[in-house]
C-alpha positions as CSV (number, residue, x, y, z in Angstrom):
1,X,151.2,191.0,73.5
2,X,147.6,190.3,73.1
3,X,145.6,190.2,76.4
4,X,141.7,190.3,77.6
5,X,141.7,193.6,79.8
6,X,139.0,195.5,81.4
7,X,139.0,199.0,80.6
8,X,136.7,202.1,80.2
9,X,134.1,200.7,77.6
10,X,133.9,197.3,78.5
11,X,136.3,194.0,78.0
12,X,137.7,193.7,75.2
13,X,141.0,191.9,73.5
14,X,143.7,195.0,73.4
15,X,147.8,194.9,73.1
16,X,149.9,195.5,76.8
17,X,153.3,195.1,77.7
18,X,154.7,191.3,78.0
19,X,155.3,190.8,81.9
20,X,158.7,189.9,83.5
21,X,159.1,187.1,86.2
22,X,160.6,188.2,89.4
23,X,161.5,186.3,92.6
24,X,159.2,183.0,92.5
25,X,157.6,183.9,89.2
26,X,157.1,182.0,86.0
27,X,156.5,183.5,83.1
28,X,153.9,181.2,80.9
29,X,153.2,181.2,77.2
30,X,149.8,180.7,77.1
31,X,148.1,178.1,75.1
32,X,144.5,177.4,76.8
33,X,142.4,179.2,79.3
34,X,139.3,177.8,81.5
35,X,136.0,180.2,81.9
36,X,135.2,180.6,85.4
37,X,131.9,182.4,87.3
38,X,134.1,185.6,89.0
39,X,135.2,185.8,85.0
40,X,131.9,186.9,84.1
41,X,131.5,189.2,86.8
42,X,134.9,190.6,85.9
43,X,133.6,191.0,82.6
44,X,131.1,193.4,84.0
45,X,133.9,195.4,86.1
46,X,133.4,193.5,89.0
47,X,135.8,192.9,91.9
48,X,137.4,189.6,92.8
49,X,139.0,189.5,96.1
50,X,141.5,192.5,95.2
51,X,141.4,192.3,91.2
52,X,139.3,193.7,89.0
53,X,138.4,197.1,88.0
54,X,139.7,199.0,85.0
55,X,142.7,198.3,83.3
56,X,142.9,194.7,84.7
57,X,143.8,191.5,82.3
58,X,141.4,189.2,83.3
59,X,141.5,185.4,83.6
60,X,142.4,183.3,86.4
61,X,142.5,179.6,85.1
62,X,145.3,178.7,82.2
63,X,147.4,175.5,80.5
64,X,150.9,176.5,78.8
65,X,154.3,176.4,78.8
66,X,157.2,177.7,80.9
67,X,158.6,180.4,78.8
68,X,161.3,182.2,81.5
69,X,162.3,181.6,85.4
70,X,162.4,184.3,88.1
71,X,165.6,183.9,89.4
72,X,164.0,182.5,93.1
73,X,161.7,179.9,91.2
74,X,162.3,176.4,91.9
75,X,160.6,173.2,90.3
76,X,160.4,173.6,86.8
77,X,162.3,174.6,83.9
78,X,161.5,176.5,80.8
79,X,159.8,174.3,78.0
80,X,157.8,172.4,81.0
81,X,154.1,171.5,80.0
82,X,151.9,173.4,83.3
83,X,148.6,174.4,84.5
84,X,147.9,176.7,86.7
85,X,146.1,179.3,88.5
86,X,146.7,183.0,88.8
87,X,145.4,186.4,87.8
88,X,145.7,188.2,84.7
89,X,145.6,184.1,82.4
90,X,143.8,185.6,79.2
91,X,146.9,186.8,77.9
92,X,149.4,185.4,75.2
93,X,151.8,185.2,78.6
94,X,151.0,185.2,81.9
95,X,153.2,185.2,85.4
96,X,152.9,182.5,87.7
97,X,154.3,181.9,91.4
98,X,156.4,178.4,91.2
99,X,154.2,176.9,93.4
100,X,151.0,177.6,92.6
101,X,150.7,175.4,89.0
102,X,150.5,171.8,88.4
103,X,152.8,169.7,86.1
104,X,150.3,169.0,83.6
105,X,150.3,165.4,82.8
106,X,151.8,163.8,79.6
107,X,148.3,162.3,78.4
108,X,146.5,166.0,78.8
109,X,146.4,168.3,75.8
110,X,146.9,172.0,76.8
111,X,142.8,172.2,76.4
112,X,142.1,169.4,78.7
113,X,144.6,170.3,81.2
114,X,143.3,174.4,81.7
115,X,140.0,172.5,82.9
116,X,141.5,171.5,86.2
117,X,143.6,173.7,88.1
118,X,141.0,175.8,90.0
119,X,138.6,172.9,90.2
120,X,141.2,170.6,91.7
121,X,142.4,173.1,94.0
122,X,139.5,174.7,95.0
123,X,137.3,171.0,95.6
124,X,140.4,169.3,97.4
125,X,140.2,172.0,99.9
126,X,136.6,172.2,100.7
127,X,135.7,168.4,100.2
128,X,138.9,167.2,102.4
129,X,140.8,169.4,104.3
130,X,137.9,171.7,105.5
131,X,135.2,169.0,105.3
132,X,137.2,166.3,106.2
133,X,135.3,163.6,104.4
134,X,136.1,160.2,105.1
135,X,135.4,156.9,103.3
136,X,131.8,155.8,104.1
137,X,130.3,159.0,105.3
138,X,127.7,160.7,103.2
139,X,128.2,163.9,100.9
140,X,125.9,166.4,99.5
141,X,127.3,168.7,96.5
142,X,125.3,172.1,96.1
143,X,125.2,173.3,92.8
144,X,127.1,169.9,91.3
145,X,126.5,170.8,87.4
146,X,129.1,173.5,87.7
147,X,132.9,172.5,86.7
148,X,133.9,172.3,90.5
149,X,130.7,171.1,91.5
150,X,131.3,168.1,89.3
151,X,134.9,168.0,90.5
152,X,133.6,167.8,94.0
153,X,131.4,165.2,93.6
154,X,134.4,163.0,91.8
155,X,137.1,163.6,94.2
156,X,134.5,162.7,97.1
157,X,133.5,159.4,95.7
158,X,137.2,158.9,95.4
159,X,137.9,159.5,98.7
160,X,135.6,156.6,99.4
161,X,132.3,158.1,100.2
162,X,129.7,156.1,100.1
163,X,126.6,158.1,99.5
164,X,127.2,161.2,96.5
165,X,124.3,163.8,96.2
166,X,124.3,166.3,93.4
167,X,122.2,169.6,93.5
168,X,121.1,171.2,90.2
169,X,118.1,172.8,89.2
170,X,118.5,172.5,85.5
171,X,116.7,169.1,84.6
172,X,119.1,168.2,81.7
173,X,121.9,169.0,83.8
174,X,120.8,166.6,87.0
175,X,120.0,164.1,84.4
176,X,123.9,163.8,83.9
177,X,125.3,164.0,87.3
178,X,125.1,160.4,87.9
179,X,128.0,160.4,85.2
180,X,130.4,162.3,87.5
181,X,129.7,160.2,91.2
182,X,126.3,161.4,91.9
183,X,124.1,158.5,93.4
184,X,121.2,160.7,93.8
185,X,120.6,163.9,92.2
186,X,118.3,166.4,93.6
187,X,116.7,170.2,92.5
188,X,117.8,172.5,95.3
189,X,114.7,174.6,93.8
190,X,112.1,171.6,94.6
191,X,110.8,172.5,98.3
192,X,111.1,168.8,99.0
193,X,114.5,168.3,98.5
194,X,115.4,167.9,102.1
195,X,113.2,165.1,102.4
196,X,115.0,162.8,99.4
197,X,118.4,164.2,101.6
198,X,116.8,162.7,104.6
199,X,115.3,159.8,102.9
200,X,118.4,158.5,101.5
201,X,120.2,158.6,104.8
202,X,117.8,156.8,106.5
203,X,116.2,160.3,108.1
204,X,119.7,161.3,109.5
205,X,121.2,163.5,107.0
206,X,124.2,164.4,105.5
207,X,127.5,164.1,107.3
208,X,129.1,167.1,105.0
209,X,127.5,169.5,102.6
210,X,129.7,171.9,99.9
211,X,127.3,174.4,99.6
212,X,128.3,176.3,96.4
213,X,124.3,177.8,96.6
214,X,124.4,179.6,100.0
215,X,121.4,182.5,100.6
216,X,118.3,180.5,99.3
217,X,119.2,177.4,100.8
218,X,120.9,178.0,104.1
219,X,118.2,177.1,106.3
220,X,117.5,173.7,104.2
221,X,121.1,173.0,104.3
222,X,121.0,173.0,108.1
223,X,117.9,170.1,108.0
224,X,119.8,168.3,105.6
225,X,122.9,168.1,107.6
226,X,123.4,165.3,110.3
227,X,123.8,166.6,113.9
228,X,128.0,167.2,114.4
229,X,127.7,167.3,110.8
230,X,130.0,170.1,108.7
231,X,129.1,172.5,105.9
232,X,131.9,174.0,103.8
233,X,130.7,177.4,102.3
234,X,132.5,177.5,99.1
235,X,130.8,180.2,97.4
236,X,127.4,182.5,96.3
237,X,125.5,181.3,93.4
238,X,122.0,181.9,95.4
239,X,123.2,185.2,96.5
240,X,125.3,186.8,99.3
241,X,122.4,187.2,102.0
242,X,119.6,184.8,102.9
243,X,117.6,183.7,106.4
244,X,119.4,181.7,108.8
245,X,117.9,179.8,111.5
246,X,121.0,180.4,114.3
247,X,118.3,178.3,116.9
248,X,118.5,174.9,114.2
249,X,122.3,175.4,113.7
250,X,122.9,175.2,117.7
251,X,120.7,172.5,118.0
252,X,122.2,170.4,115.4
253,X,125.8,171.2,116.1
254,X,126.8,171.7,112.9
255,X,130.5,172.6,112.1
256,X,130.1,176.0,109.5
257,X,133.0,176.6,107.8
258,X,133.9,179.5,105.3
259,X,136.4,179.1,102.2
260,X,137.4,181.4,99.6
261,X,140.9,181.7,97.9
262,X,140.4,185.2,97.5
263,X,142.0,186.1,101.4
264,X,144.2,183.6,101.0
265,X,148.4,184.2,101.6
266,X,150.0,182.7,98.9
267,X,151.9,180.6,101.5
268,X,148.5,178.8,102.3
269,X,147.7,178.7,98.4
270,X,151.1,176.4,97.9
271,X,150.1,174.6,100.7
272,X,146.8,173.9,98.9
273,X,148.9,172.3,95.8
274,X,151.1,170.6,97.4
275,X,148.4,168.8,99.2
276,X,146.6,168.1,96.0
277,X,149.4,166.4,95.3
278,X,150.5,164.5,97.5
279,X,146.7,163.1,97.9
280,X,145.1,162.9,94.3
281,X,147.0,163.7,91.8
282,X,147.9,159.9,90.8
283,X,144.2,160.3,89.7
284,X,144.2,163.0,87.9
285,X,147.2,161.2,85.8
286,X,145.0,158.3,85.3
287,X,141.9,160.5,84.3
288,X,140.1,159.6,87.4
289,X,139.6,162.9,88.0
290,X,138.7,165.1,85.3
291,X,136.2,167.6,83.6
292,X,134.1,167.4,80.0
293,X,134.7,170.6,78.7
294,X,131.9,171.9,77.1
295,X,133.0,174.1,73.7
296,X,136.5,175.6,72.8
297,X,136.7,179.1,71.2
298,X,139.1,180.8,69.8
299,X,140.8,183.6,71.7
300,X,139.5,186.4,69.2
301,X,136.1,185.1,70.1
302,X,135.8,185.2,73.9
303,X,133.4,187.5,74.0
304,X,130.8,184.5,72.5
305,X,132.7,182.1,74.8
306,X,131.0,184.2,78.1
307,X,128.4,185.1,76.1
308,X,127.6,181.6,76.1
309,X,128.5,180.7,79.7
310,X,125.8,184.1,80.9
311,X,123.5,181.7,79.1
312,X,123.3,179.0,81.6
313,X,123.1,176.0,79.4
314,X,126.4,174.4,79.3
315,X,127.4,171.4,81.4
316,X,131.3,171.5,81.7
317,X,134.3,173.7,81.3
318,X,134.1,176.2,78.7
319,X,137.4,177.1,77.1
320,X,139.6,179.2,75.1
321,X,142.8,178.7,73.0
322,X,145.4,180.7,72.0
């Protein structure tokens, strides 16, 4: 079969051997893949978690159907429209534990639905089980204008909060957050972003920020933040190192919190699922919750599908079709 794979010169689209479920597996025939950031660094032989390197199919976000059962796997049944998340997606077929993919709903095309998975997943988590956001408390979303950012900002004004703030320092971008639950949107570049923070909750701060940013604005985050208020590190667009004022972060009593699927047993990523849904998914059947996807490519032309997402410029999921 056709797959994505890292090897010696590079990525590139190259034949391997069709994969076999086993145990809880299910074996997907691949019709649309999302683009996501650790792709691109993939891309560049990269590490994610423990994937990556030569000789890896690459891909981690996917919409298809279910082609073959392991013989443990439970839920579904081949010919089932899913989306999911995984390793090793840019493939014609890709393996899937059972509990780890989403029934993907009957008014989604297979495009739509490859949008959602890690988003959905990925933002539930950090905007409501880790930050535990509750209706009429106050949310600020670093680095909104990406595809989780904007899912983060969604589910949160969905959960009944009732002040949204978007970060992104691409004007045209911040111009449209407003379209995706942001009340204000701010540029996490602009030294005086704190101050709008502050401003807008009457000089107290945020009670949670998802801080997708990290290194450049740790120490701003920590000023924007109510005292007792939490911050859900959900990832390292800013960079893995930056100052942090340990004095402020006592004195404010801020609840820090670390996320990242890639440590994460795949006991605790079902768990994940299952609470998306049991808690939002109605949503996502209505459309409530969803993504604008950007541009679709052809498989044979994924290479111009990241080549496009290095360039910085989309708002939205980009994705490709097989």
């Amino acid at each position: 079969m056709k797959a994505y794979v890292y090897g010696a010169n590079g990525a590139e689209i190259t034949d391997v051997a069709k994969p076999s479920p086993k145990g809880t597996q299910v074996l997907v025939k691949v019709h649309a893949c999302g683009l996501n950031r650790a792709d691109l660094g993939m891309t560049k032989g990269h590490v994610h978690g423990a994937a990556g390197g030569v000789g890896t199919v690459l891909g981690m976000e996917w919409a298809g159907e279910v082609a073959e059962l392991g013989p443990n796997a439970k839920g579904v049944k081949v010919g089932d429209k899913i989306m999911g998340s995984g390793g090793a997606a840019f493939a014609e077929y890709t393996l899937a534990d059972h509990g780890r993919l989403f029934r993907a709903p009957s008014n989604m095309n297979f495009e739509e639905a490859a949008t959602l998975p890690v988003a959905l997943a990925t933002m539930h988590n950090a905007v409501v089980t880790n930050g535990a956001l509750q209706a009429g408390q106050t949310v600020l979303i670093q680095g909104a204008s990406s595809g989780v950012g904007l899912m983060a900002m969604q589910i949160a004004k969905f959960k009944g909060a009732k002040l949204v703030i978007g970060s992104s320092t691409d004007v045209m971008r911040r111009g449209r957050l407003k379209e995706f639950g942001a009340d204000l949107a701010v540029d996490s570049s602009d030294p005086g972003w704190v101050d709008q923070v502050l401003k807008a909750t009457n000089g107290e701060g945020v009670d949670l920020i998802v801080d997708q940013v990290s290194g450049p604005v740790a120490n701003q985050n920590l000023k924007a933040t109510k005292v007792k208020g939490r911050i859900v590190n959900v990832g390292r667009l800013g960079g893995t190192h930056g100052d942090f004022n340990f004095d402020l972060h006592a004195a404010r009593r801020i609840n820090y919190i670390g996320v990242t699927f890639r440590t994460r047993t795949i006991e605790e990523v079902r768990e994940i699922f299952d609470e998306v849904r049991k808690d939002i998914w109605g949503a996502v059947e209505s459309r409530k919750l969803q993504l604008p996807i950007d541009k679709v490519y052809p498989f044979a032309e994924i290479r111009t599908a990241f080549a496009h997402m290095e360039a910085n410029k989309h708002l939205g999921k980009i994705v490709v079709t097989l």
